[in-house]
C-alpha positions as MATLAB code, in Angstrom:
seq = 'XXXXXXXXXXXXXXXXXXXXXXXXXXXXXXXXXXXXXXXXXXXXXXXXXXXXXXXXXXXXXXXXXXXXXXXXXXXXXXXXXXXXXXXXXXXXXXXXXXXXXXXXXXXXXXXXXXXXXXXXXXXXXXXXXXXXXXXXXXXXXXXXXXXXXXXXXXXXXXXXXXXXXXXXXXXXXXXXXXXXXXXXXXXXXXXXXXXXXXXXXXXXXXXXXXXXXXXXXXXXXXXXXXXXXXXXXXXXXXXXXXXXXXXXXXXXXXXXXXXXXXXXXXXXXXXXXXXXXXXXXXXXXXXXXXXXXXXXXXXXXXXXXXXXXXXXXXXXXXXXXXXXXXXXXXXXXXXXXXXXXXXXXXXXXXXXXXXXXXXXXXXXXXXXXXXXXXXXXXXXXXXXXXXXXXXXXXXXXXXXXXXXXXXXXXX';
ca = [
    -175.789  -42.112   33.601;
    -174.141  -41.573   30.173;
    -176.553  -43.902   28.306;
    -179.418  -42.026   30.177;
    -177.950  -38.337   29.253;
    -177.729  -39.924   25.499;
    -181.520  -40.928   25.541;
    -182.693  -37.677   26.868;
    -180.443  -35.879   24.235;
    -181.539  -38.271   21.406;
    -185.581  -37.672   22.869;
    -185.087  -33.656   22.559;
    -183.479  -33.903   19.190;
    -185.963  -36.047   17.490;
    -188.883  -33.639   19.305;
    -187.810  -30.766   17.893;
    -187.132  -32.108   14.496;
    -190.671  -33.455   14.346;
    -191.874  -29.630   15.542;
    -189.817  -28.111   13.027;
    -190.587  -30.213   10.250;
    -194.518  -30.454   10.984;
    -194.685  -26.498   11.339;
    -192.363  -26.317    7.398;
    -194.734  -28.897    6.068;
    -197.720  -26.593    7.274;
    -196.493  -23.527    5.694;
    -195.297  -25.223    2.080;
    -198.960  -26.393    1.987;
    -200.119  -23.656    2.742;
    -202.570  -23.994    5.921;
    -200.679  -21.207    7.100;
    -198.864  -18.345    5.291;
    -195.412  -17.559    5.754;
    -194.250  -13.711    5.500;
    -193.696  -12.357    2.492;
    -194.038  -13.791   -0.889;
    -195.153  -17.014   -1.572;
    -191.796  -19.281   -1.994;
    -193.668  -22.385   -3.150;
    -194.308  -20.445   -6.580;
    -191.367  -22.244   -8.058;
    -192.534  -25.842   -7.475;
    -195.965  -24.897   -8.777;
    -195.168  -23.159  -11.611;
    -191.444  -23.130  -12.818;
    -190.580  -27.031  -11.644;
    -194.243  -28.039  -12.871;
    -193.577  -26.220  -16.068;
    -190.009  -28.246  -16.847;
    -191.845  -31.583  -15.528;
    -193.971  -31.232  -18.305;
    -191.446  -30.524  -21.008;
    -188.799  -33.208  -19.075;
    -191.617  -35.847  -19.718;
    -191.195  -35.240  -23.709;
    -187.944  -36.294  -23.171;
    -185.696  -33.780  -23.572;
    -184.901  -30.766  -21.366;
    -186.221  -26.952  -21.455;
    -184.014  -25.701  -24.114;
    -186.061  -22.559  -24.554;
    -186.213  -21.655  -21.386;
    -182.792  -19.895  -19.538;
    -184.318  -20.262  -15.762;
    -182.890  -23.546  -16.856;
    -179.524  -23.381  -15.461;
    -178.410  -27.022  -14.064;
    -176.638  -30.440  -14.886;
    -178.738  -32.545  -16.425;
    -179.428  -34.831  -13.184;
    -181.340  -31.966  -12.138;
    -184.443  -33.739  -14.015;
    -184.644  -36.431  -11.570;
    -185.835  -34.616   -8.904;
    -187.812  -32.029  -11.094;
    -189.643  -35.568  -12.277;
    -189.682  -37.674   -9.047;
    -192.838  -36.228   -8.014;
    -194.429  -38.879  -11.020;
    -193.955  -41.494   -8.148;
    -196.615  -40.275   -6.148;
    -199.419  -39.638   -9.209;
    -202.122  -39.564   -6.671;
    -200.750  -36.223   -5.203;
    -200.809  -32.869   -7.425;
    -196.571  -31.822   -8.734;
    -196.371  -29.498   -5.791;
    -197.836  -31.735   -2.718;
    -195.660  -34.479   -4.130;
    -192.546  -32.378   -4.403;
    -192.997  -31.277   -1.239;
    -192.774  -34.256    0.599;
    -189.936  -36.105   -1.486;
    -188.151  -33.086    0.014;
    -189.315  -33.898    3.661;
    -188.208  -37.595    3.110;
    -184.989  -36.090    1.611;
    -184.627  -34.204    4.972;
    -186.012  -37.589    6.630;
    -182.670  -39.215    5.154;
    -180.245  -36.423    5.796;
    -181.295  -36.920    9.368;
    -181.501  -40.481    9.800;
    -177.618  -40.512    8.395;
    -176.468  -37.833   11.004;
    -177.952  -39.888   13.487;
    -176.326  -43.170   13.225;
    -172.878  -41.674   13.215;
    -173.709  -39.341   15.800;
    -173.923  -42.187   18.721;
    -170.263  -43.617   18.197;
    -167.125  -43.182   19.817;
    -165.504  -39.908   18.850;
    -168.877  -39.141   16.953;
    -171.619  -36.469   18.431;
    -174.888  -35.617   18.144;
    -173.988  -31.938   17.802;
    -174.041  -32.346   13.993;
    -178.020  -34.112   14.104;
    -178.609  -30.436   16.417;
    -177.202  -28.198   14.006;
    -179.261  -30.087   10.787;
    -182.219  -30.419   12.934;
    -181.899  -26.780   14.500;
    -180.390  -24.749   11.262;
    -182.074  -25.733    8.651;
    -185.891  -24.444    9.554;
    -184.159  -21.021    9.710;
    -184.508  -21.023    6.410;
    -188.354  -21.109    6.689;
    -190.218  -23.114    3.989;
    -187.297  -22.474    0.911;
    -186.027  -25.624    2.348;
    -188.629  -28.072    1.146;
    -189.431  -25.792   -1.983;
    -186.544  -26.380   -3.909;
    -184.644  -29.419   -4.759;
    -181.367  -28.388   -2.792;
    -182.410  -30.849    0.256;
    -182.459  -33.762   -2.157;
    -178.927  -32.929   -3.155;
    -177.911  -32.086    0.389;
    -178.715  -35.451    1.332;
    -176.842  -37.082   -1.414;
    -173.626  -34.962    0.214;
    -174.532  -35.849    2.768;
    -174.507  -39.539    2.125;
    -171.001  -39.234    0.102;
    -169.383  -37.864    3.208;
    -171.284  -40.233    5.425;
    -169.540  -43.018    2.911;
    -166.161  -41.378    3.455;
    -163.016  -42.578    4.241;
    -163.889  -46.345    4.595;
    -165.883  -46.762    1.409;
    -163.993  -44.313   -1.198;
    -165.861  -45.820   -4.132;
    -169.083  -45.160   -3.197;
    -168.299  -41.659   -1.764;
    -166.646  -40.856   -5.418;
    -169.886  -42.038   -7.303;
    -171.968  -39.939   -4.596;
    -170.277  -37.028   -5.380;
    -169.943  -37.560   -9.138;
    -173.772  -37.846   -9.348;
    -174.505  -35.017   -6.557;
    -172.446  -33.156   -9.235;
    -174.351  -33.519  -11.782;
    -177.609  -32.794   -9.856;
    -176.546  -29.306   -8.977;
    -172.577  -29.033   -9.693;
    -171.273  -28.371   -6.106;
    -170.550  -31.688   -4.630;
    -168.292  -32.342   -7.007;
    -165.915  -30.273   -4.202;
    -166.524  -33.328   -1.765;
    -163.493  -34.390   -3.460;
    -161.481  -31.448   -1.714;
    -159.887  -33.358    1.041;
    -160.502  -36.810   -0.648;
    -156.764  -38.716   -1.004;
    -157.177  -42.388   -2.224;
    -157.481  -42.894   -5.810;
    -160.633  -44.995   -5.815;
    -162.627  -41.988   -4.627;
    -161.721  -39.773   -7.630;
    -161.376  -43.055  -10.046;
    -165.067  -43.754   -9.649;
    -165.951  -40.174   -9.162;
    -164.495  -39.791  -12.758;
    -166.270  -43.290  -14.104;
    -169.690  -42.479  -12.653;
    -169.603  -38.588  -14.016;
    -168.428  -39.733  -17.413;
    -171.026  -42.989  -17.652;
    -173.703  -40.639  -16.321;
    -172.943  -37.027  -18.875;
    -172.998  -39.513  -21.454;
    -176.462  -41.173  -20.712;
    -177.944  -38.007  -20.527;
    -176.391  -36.994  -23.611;
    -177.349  -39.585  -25.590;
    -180.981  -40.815  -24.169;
    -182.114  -36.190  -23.848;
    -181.204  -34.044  -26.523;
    -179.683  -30.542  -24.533;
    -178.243  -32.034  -21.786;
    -175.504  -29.352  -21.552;
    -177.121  -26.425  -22.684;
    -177.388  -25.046  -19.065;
    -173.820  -24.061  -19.358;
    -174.187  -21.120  -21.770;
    -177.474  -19.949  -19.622;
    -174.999  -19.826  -16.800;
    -172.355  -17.690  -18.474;
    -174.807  -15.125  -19.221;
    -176.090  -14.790  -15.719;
    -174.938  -10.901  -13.845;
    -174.680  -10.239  -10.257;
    -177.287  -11.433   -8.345;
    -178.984   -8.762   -5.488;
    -177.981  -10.862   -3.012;
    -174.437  -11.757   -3.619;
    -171.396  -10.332   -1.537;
    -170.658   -8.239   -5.484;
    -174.000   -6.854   -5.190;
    -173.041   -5.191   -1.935;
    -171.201   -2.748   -4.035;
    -174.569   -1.977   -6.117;
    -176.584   -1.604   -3.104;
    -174.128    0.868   -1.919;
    -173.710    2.014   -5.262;
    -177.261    3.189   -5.732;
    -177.448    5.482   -2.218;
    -174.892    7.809   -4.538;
    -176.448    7.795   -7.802;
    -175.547    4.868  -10.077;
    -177.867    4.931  -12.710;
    -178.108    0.630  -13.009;
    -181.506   -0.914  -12.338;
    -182.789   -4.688  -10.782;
    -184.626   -6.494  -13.105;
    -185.395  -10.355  -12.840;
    -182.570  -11.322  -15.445;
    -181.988  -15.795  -16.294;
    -183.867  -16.662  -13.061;
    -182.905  -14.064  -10.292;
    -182.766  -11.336   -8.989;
    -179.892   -9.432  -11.286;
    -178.232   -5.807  -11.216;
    -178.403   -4.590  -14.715;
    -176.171   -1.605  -15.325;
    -172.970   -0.067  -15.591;
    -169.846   -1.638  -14.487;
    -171.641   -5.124  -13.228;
    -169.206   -6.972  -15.833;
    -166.305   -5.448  -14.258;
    -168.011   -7.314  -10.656;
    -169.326  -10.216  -12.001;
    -165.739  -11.037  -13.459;
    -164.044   -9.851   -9.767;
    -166.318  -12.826   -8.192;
    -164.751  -15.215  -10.987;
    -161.759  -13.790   -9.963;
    -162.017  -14.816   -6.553;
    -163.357  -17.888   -7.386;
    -159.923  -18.873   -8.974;
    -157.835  -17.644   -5.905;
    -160.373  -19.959   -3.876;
    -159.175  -22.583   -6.061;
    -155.792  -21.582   -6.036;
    -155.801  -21.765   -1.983;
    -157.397  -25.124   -2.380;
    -155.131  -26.620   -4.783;
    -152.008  -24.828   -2.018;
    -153.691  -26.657    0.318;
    -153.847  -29.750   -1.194;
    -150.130  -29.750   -1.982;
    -149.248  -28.701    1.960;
    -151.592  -30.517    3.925;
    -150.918  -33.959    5.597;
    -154.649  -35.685    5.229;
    -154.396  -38.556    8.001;
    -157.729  -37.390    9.611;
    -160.944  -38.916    8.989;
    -162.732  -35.647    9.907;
    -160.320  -33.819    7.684;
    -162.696  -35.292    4.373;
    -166.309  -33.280    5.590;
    -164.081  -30.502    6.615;
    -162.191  -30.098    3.401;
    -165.834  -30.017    2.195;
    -167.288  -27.877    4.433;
    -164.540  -25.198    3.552;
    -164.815  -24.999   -0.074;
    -167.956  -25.305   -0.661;
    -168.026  -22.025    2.148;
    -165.113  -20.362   -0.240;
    -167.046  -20.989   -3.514;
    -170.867  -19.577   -2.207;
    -169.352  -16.546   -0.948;
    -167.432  -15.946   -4.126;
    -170.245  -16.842   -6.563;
    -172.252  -14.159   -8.473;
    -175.556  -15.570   -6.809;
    -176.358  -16.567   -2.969;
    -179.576  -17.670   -3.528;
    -181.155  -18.443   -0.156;
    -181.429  -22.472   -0.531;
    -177.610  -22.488   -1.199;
    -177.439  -22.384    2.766;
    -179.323  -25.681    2.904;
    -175.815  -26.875    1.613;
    -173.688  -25.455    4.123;
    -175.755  -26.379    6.971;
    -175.657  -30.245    5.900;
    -172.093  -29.960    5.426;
    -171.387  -27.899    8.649;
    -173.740  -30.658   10.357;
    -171.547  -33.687    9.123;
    -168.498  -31.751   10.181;
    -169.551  -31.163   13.932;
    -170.868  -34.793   14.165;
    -166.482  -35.702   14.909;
    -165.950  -34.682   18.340;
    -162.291  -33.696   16.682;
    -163.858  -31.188   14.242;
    -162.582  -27.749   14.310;
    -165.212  -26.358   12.516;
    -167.828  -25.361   15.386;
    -167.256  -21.816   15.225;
    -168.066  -21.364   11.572;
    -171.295  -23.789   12.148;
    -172.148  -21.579   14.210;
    -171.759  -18.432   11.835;
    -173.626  -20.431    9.013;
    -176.451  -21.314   11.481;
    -176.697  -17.472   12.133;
    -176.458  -16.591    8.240;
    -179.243  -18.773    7.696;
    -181.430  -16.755   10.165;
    -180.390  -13.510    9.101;
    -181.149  -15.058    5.325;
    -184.893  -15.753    6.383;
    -185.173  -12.097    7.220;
    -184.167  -10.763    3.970;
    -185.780  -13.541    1.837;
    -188.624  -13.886    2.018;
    -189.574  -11.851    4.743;
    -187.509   -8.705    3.834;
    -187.011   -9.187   -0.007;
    -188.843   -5.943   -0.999;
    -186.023   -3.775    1.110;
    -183.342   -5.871   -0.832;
    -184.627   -4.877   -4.121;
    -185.202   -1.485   -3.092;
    -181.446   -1.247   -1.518;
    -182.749    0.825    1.396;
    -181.051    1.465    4.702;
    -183.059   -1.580    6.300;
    -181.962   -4.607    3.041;
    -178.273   -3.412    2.980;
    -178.412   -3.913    6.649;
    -179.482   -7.351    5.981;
    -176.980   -7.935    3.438;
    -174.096   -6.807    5.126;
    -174.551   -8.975    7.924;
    -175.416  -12.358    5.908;
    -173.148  -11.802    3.582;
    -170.185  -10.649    6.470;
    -171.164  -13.986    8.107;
    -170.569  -16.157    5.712;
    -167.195  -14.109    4.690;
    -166.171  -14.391    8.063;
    -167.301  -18.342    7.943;
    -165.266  -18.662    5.201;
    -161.880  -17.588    6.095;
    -162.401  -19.078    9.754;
    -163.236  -22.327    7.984;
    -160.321  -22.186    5.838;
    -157.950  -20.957    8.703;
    -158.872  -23.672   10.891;
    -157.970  -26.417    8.414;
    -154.880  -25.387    7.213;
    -153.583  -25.063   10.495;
    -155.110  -28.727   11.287;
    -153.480  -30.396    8.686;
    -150.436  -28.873    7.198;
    -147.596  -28.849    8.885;
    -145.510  -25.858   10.241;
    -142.494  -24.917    8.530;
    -139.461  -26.124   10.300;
    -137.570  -22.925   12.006;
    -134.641  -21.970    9.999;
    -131.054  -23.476   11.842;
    -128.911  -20.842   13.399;
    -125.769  -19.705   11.964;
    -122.971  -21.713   13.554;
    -121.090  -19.440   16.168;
    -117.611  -18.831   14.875;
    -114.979  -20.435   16.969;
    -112.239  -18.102   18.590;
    -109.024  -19.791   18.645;
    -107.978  -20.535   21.918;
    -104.389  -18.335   22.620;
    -101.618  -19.775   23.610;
     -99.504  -18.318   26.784;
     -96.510  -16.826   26.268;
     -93.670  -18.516   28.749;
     -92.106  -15.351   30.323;
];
């Protein structure tokens, strides 16, 4: 009966993903239109533009949309393997076979003792929420690389530590796969593979690192939990403006330094909880690595100065490899990620006008994505600490002070 329940279960699952997937891949090429603006405008135009400059052999120095590690050319180039295709078809399905991948590696975990199929239903099930933003950017292909890392895990640390070394230097985040990683080997060949890899890049494309002064300049981005208190802002006067500002979205105006350092701010104490956390917890677990993950990687997007919609396509792989141990903790803020990602869809692209605009209808929007991944966040983080560290012993009680004992008086 079990076996049977399994093969239904597995039948569903793989139904649905090929719905969900056929009806993305439909939209991205455009045989029907999604609502609102067209999201495949980056792969067209912006990816196809650093493709061609990437091919020179060195990267877009001149341009500041270009804002990642210098891995980020692979997948801005891989659409060269299929030359039959035009840049954006091609793109478009590298990212399907990227979400192909991430799949096929929930899956084979998912059908072992103490493993579930819950995380394959949350991958297959959260991320078309997102509507077609998930095969028009590159954040699948480094998804799946996380995803691989954490699939690696505990029993092959090397090759989890160079996953997440190069998944770094694709996009910067994975390098936080390392959050609950404990043997040596993992952050040993994390630190070989980064190193080996920054200097390739350095050496073989002039520019490698100039990404990192693009990103200092960047503001508060309108869809950040800091922009909250523009959008607000602007119902009472505040004389700032949106403009599209290095790549997004950006408030421009007064006091959006004094915000944009508050969310570096936060981003420390994230760090500082993590590096607490670190010191306190007792990491026996296996499910403890994808859940250190999950949680801050949760605890860094909410505290960033951009929440660009594809940086759920992260947290949903992540929540998905978490809920695939029957032992994870981490169901509830799955859940509210799964739920952020639909709410996302709403405000970009469907609703992005109201966002820009701030009116009643995009701060709406905004309050509720941006609550549920707060609320994500410090459920995520809750949960783990009280999984792994350890309570503090109860403080002994005094010692009772001993009455000495009279002795009778003979009469």
């Amino acid at each position: 009966m079990e076996k049977n329940g399994t093969a239904r279960s597995l039948a569903w699952l793989l139904a649905t993903w090929g719905a969900t997937r056929a009806t993305l891949l439909l939209f991205v090429f455009q045989v029907f239109a999604f609502p609102g603006p067209d999201v495949t405008g980056d792969v067209s135009v912006i990816y196809r533009g650093w493709y061609e400059v990437l091919r020179q052999g060195t990267f877009p120095l001149d341009d500041v949309t270009w804002q990642y590690p210098p891995a980020a050319a692979l997948p801005v180039l891989s659409p060269a393997v299929l030359p039959f295709l035009s840049y954006a078809h091609a793109f478009f399905l590298l990212a399907f076979l990227a979400d192909v991948v991430v799949l096929a590696l929930l899956l084979g975990p998912g059908r072992r003792p103490r493993r579930s199929l819950r995380g394959a239903w949350v991958w297959v099930a959260g991320a078309p929420l997102l509507g077609p933003t998930v095969y028009a950017r590159y954040d699948v292909m480094v998804t799946a690389v996380a995803v691989a890392a954490l699939a690696a895990g505990v029993r092959r640390p090397r090759v989890m530590g160079a996953l997440a070394a190069f998944g770094a230097l694709l996009k910067v985040w994975p390098v936080l796969l390392l959050a609950g990683a404990v043997r040596r080997r993992a952050w040993a060949s994390a630190a070989v593979t980064g190193t080996g890899l920054a200097a390739l890049f350095s050496v073989s494309m002039p520019g490698a690192f100039a990404f990192l002064a693009f990103q200092r300049e960047r503001g508060t981005e309108v869809e950040s939990l800091g922009g909250l208190v523009f959008h607000v802002a602007r119902h009472f006067g505040w004389p700032g403006e949106v403009l599209l500002n290095y790549g997004s979205v950006e408030f421009l105006g007064p006091h959006v330094d004094q915000v944009s350092a508050a969310a570096l701010a936060l981003s420390g104490a994230a760090f500082g909880w993590l590096l607490l956390w670190r010191l306190r917890a007792e990491l026996t677990v296996p499910h403890t690595l994808a859940d250190a993950a999950f949680t801050a990687v949760l605890l860094f997007t909410v505290t960033s100065r951009v929440i660009s919609p594809q940086y759920l396509v992260w947290l949903i792989g992540l929540a998905a490899v978490c809920v695939s141990y029957r032992a994870s903790r981490m169901g509830t803020p799955a859940l509210m990620v799964v739920a952020a990602s639909f709410v996302t869809v709403l405000e970009f692209p469907i609703g992005f006008s109201h966002v820009v605009m701030s009116d009643r209808y995009g701060v709406l929007l905004m309050v509720v994505r941006n609550g549920l991944l707060v609320a994500a966040s410090l459920s995520a983080a809750r949960r783990l600490w009280r999984s792994t560290v350890p309570p503090a012993p109860a403080a002994p009680l005094p010692p009772r002070p001993v009455r000495p004992r009279r002795t009778p008086v003979s009469p």
